[in-house]
Backbone atoms as SQL, in Angstrom:
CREATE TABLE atoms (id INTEGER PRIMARY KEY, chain TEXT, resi INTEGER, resn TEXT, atom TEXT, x REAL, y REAL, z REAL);
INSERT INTO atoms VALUES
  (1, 'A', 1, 'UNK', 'N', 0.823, -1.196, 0.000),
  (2, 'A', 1, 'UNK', 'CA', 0.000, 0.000, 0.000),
  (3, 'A', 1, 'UNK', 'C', 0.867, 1.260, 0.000),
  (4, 'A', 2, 'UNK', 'N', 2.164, 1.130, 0.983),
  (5, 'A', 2, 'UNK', 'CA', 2.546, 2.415, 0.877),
  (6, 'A', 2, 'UNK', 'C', 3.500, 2.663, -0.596),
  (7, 'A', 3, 'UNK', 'N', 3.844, 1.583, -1.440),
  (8, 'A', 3, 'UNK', 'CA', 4.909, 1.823, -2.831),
  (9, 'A', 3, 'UNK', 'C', 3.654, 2.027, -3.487),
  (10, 'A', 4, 'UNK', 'N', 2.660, 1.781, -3.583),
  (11, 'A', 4, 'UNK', 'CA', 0.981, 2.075, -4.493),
  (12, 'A', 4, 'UNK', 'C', 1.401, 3.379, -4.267),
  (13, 'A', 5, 'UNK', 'N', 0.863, 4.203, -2.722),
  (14, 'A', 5, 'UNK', 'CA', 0.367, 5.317, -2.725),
  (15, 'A', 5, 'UNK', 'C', 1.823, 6.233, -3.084),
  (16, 'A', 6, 'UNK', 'N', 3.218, 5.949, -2.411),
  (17, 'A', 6, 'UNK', 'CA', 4.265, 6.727, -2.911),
  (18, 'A', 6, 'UNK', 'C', 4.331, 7.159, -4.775),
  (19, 'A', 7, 'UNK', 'N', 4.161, 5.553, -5.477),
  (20, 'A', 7, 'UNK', 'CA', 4.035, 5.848, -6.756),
  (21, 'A', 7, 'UNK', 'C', 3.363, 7.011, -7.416),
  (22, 'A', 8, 'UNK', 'N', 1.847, 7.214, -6.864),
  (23, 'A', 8, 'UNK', 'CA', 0.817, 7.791, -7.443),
  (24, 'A', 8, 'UNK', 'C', 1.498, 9.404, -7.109),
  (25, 'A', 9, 'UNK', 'N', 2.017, 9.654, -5.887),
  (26, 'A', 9, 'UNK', 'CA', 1.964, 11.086, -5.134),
  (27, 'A', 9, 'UNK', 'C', 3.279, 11.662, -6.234),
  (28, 'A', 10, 'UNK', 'N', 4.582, 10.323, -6.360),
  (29, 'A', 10, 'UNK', 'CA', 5.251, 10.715, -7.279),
  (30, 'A', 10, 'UNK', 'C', 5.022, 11.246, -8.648),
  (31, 'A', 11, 'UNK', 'N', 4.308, 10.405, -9.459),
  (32, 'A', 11, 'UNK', 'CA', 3.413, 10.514, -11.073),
  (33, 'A', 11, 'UNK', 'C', 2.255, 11.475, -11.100),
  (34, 'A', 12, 'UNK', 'N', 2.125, 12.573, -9.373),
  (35, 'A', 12, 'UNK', 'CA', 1.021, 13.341, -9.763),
  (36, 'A', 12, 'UNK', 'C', 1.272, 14.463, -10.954),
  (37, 'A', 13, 'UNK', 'N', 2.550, 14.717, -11.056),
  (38, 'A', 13, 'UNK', 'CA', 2.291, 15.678, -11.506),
  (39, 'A', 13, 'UNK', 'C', 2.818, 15.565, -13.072),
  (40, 'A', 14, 'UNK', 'N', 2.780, 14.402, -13.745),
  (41, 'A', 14, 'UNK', 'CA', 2.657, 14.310, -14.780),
  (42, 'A', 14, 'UNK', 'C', 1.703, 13.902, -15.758),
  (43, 'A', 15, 'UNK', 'N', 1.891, 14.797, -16.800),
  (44, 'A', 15, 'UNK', 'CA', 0.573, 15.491, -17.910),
  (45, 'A', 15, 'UNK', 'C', 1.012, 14.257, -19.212),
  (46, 'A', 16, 'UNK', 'N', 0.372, 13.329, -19.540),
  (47, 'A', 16, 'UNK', 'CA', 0.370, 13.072, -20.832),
  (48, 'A', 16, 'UNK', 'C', -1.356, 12.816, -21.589),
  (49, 'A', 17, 'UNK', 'N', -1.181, 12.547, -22.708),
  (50, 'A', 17, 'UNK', 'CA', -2.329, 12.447, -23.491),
  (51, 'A', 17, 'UNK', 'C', -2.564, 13.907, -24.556),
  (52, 'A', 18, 'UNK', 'N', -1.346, 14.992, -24.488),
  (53, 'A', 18, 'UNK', 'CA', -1.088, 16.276, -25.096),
  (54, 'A', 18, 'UNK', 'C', -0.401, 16.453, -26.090),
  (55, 'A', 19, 'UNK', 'N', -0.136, 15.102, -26.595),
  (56, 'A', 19, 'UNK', 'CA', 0.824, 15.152, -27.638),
  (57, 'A', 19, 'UNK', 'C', 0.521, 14.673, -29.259),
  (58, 'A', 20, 'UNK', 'N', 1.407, 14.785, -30.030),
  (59, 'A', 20, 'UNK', 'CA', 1.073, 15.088, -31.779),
  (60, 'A', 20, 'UNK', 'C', 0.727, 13.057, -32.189),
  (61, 'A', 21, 'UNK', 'N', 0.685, 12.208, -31.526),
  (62, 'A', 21, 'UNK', 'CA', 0.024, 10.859, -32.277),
  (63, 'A', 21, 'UNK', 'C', 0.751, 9.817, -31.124),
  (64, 'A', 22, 'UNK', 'N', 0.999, 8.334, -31.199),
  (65, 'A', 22, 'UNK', 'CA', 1.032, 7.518, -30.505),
  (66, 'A', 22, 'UNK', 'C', 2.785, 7.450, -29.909),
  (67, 'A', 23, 'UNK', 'N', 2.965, 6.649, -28.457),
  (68, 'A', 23, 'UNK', 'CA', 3.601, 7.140, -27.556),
  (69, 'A', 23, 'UNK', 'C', 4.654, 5.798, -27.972),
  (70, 'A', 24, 'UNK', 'N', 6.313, 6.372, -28.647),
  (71, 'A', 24, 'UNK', 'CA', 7.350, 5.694, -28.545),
  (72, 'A', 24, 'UNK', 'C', 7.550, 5.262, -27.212),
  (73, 'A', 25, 'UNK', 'N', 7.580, 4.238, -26.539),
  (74, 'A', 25, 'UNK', 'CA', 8.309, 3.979, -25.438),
  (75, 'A', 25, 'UNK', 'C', 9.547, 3.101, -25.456),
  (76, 'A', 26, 'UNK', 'N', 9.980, 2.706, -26.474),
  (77, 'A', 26, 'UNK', 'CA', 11.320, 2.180, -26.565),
  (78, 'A', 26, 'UNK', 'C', 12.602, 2.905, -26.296),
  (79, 'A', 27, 'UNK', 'N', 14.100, 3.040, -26.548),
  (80, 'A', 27, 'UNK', 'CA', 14.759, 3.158, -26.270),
  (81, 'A', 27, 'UNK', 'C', 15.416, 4.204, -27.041),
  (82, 'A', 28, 'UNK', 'N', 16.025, 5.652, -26.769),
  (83, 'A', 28, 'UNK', 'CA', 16.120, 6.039, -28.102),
  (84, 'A', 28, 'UNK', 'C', 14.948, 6.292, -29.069),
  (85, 'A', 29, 'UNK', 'N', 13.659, 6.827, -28.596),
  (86, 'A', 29, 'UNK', 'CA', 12.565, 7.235, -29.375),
  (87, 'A', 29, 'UNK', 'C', 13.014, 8.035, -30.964),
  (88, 'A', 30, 'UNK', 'N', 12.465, 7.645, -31.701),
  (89, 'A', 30, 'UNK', 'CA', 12.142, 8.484, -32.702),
  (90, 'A', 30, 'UNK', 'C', 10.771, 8.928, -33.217),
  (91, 'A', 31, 'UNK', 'N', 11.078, 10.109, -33.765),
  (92, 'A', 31, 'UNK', 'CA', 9.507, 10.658, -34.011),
  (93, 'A', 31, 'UNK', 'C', 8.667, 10.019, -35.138),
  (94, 'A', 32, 'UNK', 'N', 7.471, 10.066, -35.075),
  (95, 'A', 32, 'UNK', 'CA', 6.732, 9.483, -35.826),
  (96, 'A', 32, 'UNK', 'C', 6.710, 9.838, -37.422),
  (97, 'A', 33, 'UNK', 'N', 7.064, 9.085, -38.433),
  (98, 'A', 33, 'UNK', 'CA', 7.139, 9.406, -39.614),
  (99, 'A', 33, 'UNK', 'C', 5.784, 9.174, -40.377),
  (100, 'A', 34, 'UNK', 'N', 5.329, 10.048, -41.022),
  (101, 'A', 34, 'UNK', 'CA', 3.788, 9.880, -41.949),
  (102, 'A', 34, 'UNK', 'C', 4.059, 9.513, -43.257),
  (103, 'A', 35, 'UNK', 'N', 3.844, 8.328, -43.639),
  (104, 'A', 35, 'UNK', 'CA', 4.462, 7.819, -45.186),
  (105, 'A', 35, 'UNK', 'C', 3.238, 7.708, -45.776);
């Protein structure tokens, strides 16, 4: 319960879902190319 609630209090204050199309999470991201 308390690594649950530490996690959440940590990740409050991050914003995603604001961005230009779907989320690289690999290593070394690159941006999305439109072919």
């Amino acid at each position: 319960r308390e690594y649950i609630l530490g996690a959440i209090q940590a990740g409050a204050g991050v914003q995603v879902g604001h961005g230009h199309g779907p989320l690289n999470h690999g290593y070394s991201p690159l941006a999305t190319r439109v072919i």
